[in-house]
Backbone as CSV, one residue per row, in Angstrom:
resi,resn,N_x,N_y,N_z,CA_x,CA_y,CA_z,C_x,C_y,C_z
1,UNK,28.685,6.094,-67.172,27.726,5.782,-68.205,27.371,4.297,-68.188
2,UNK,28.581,3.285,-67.995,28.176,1.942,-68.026,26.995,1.769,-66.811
3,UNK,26.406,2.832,-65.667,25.782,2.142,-64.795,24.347,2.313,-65.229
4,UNK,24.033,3.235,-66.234,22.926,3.517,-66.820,22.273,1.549,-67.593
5,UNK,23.232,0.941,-68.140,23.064,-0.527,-68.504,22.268,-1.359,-67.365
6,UNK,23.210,-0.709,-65.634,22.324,-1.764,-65.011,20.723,-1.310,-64.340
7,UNK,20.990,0.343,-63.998,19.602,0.952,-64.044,18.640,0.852,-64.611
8,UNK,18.689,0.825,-65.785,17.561,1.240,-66.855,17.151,-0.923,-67.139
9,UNK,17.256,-1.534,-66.721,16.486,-2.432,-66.478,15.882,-2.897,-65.292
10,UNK,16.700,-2.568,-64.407,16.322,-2.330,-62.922,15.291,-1.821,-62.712
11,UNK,15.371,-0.269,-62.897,13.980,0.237,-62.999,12.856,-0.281,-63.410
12,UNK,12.927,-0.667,-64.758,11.960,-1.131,-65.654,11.029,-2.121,-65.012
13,UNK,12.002,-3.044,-64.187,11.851,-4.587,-63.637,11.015,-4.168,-62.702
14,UNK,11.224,-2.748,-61.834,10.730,-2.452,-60.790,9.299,-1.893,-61.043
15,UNK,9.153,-1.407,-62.429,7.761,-0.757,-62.508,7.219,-1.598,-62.973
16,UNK,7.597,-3.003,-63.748,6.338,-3.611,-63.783,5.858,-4.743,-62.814
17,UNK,6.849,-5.021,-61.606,6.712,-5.352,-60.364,5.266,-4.509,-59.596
18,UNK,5.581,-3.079,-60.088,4.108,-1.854,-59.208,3.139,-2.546,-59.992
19,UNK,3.171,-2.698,-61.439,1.945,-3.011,-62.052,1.292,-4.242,-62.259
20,UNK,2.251,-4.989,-61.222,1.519,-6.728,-61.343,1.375,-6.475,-59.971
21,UNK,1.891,-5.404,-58.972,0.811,-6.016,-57.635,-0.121,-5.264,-57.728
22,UNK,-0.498,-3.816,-58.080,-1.815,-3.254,-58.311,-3.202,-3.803,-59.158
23,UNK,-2.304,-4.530,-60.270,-3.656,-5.702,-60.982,-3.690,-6.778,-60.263
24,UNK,-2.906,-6.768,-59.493,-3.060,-8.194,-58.188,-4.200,-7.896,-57.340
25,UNK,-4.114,-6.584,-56.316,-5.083,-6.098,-56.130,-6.600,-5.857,-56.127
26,UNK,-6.360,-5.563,-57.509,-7.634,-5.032,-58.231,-8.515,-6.335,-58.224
27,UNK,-7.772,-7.454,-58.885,-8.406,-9.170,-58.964,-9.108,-9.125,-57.725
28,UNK,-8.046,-9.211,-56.381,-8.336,-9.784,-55.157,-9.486,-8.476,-54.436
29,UNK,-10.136,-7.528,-55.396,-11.285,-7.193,-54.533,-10.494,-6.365,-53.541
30,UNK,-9.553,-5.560,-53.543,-9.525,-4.330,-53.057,-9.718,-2.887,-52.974
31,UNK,-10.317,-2.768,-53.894,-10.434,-1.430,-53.948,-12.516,-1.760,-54.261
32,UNK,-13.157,-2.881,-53.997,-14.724,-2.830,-54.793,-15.421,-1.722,-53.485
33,UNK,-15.175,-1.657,-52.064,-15.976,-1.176,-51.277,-15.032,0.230,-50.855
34,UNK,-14.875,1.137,-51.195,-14.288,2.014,-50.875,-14.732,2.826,-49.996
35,UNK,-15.865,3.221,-50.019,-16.273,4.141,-49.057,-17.268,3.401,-47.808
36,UNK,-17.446,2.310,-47.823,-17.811,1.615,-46.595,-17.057,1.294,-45.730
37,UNK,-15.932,1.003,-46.434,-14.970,0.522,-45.171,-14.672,1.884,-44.109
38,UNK,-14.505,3.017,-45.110,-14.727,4.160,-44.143,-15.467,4.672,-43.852
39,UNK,-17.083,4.672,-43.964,-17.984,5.025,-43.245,-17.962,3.660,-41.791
40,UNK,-17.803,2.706,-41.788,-18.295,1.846,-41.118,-17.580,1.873,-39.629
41,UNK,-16.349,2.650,-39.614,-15.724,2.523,-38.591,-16.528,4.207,-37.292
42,UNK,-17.682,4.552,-38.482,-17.675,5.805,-37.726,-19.294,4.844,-36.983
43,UNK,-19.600,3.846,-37.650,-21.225,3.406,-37.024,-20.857,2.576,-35.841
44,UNK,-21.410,2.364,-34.519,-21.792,1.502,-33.817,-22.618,0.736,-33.876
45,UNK,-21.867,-0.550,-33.698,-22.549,-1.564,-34.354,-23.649,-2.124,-32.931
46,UNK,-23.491,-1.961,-31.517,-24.819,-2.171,-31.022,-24.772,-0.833,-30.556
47,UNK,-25.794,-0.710,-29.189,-26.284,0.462,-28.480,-25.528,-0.274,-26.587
48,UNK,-24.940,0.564,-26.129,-24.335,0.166,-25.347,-25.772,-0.104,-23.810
49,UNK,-25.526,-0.910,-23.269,-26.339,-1.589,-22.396,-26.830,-0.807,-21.254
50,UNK,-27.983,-0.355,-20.687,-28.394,0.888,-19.616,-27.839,0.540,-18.242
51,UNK,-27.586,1.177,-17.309,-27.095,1.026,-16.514,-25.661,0.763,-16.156
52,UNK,-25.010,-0.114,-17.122,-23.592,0.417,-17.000,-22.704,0.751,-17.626
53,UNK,-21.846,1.370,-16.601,-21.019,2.671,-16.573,-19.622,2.199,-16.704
54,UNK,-18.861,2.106,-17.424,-17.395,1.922,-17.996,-16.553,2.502,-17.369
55,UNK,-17.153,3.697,-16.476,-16.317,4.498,-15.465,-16.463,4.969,-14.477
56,UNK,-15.749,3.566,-13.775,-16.419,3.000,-12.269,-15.024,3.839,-11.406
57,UNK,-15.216,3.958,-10.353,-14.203,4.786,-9.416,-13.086,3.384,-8.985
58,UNK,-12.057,3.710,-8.683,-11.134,2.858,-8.070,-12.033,2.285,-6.684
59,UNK,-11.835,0.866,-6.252,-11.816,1.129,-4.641,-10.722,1.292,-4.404
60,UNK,-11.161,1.979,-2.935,-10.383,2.429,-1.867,-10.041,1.335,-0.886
61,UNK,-8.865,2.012,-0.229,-8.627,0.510,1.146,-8.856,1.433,1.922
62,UNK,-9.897,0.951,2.368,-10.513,1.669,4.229,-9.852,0.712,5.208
63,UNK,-8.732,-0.100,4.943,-8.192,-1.333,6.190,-7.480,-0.565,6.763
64,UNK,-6.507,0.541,6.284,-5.723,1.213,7.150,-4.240,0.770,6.371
């Protein structure tokens, strides 16, 4: 029973630790763009250049 004394502030200490970094958060502009950050990874940001090809063949050694 005495360990309930050191828990039950422990805890306490610990949840309002969650609730000063989530209003930490919130200040520092994390959560304002939510759904851009995940649309944006699906856009290409240029158009890749004509003519080349990213998947070029090995050379070969024709020396022998």
């Amino acid at each position: 029973m005495n360990i309930l004394l050191l828990l039950a502030p422990f805890s306490v200490i610990l949840g309002l630790l969650a609730v000063a970094a989530f209003v930490w958060t919130l200040r520092a502009g994390q959560y304002d763009d939510i759904k851009g950050s995940a649309e944006r990874i699906l856009i290409d940001d240029e158009a890749p250049e004509p003519g080349l090809d990213k998947a070029k063949p090995a050379p070969t050694d024709t020396t022998g």
